[in-house]
C-alpha positions as CSV (number, residue, x, y, z in Angstrom):
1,X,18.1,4.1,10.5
2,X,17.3,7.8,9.1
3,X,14.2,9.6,9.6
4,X,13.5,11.0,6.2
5,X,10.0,9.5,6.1
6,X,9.3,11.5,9.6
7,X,10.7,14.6,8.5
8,X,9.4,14.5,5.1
9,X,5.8,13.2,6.5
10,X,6.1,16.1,8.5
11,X,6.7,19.0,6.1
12,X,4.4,17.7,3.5
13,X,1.6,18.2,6.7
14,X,2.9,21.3,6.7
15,X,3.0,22.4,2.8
16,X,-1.1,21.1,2.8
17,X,-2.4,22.9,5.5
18,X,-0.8,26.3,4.5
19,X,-3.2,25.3,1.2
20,X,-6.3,24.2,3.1
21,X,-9.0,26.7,2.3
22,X,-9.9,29.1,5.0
23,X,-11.5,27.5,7.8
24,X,-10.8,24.0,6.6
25,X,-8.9,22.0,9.1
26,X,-7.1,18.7,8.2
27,X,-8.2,15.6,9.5
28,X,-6.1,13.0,8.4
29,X,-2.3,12.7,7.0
30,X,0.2,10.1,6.4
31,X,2.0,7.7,4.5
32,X,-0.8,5.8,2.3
33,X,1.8,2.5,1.9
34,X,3.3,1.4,4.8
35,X,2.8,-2.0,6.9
36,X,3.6,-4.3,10.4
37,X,5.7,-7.0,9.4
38,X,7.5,-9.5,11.3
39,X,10.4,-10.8,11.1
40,X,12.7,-13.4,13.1
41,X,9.7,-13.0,16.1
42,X,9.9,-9.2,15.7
43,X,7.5,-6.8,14.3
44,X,8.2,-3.4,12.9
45,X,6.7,-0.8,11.0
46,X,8.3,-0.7,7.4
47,X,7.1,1.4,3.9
48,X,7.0,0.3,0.8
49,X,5.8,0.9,-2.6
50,X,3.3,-1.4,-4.6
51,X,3.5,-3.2,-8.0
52,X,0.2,-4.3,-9.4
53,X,-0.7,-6.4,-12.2
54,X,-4.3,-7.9,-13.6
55,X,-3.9,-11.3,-15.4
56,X,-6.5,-12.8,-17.2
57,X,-7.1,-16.8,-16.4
58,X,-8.3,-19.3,-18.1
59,X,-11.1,-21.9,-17.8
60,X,-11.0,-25.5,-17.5
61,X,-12.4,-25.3,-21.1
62,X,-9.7,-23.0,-22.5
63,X,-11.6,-20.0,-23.0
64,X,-10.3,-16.5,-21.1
65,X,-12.4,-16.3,-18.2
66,X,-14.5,-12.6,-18.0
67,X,-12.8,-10.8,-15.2
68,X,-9.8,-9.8,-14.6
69,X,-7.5,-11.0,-11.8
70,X,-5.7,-8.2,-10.1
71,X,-3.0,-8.3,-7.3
72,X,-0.5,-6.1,-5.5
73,X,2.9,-7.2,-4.7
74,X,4.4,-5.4,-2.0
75,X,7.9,-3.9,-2.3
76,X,10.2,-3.1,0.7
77,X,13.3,-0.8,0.7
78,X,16.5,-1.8,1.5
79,X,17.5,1.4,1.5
80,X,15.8,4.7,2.4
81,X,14.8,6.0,-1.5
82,X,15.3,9.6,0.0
83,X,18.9,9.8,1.6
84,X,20.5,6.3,0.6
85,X,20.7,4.8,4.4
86,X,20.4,1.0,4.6
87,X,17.3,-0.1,6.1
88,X,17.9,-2.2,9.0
89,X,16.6,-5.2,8.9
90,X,15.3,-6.7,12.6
């Protein structure tokens, strides 16, 4: 497995602190979509990117319902998106 998403999570730390206002000091930084899952009794820490989509439903009468349904479907890589190395999968 590469380390793209280390190196690259590391340099963009880098790149926003060198643009934090004087005397500003940076609190928090990371990934903002990554996840546990488990798999075959292991768990491990994998990223992924997010597909959304809102759907309207309808009632038992036939008429469209007022709100919106929205939900996020989570895509994992199978291979890194940065250097082309297969994910491995546990």
């Amino acid at each position: 497995m590469c380390d793209c998403f280390t190196k690259l999570g590391d340099d963009m730390e880098s790149r926003i602190k060198a643009k934090l206002p004087e005397g500003a000091s940076l609190r928090s930084s990371g990934w903002k979509q990554s996840g546990l899952f488990m798999s075959g009794g292991v768990m491990s820490v994998n990223y992924f990117i997010e597909y959304n989509a809102s759907y309207q439903e309808v009632k038992k009468d036939g008429t469209p319902k007022a709100r919106l349904t929205k939900q996020d479907f989570p895509v994992t890589f199978s291979f890194c998106p940065f250097c082309g190395v297969k994910c491995e999968r546990n």
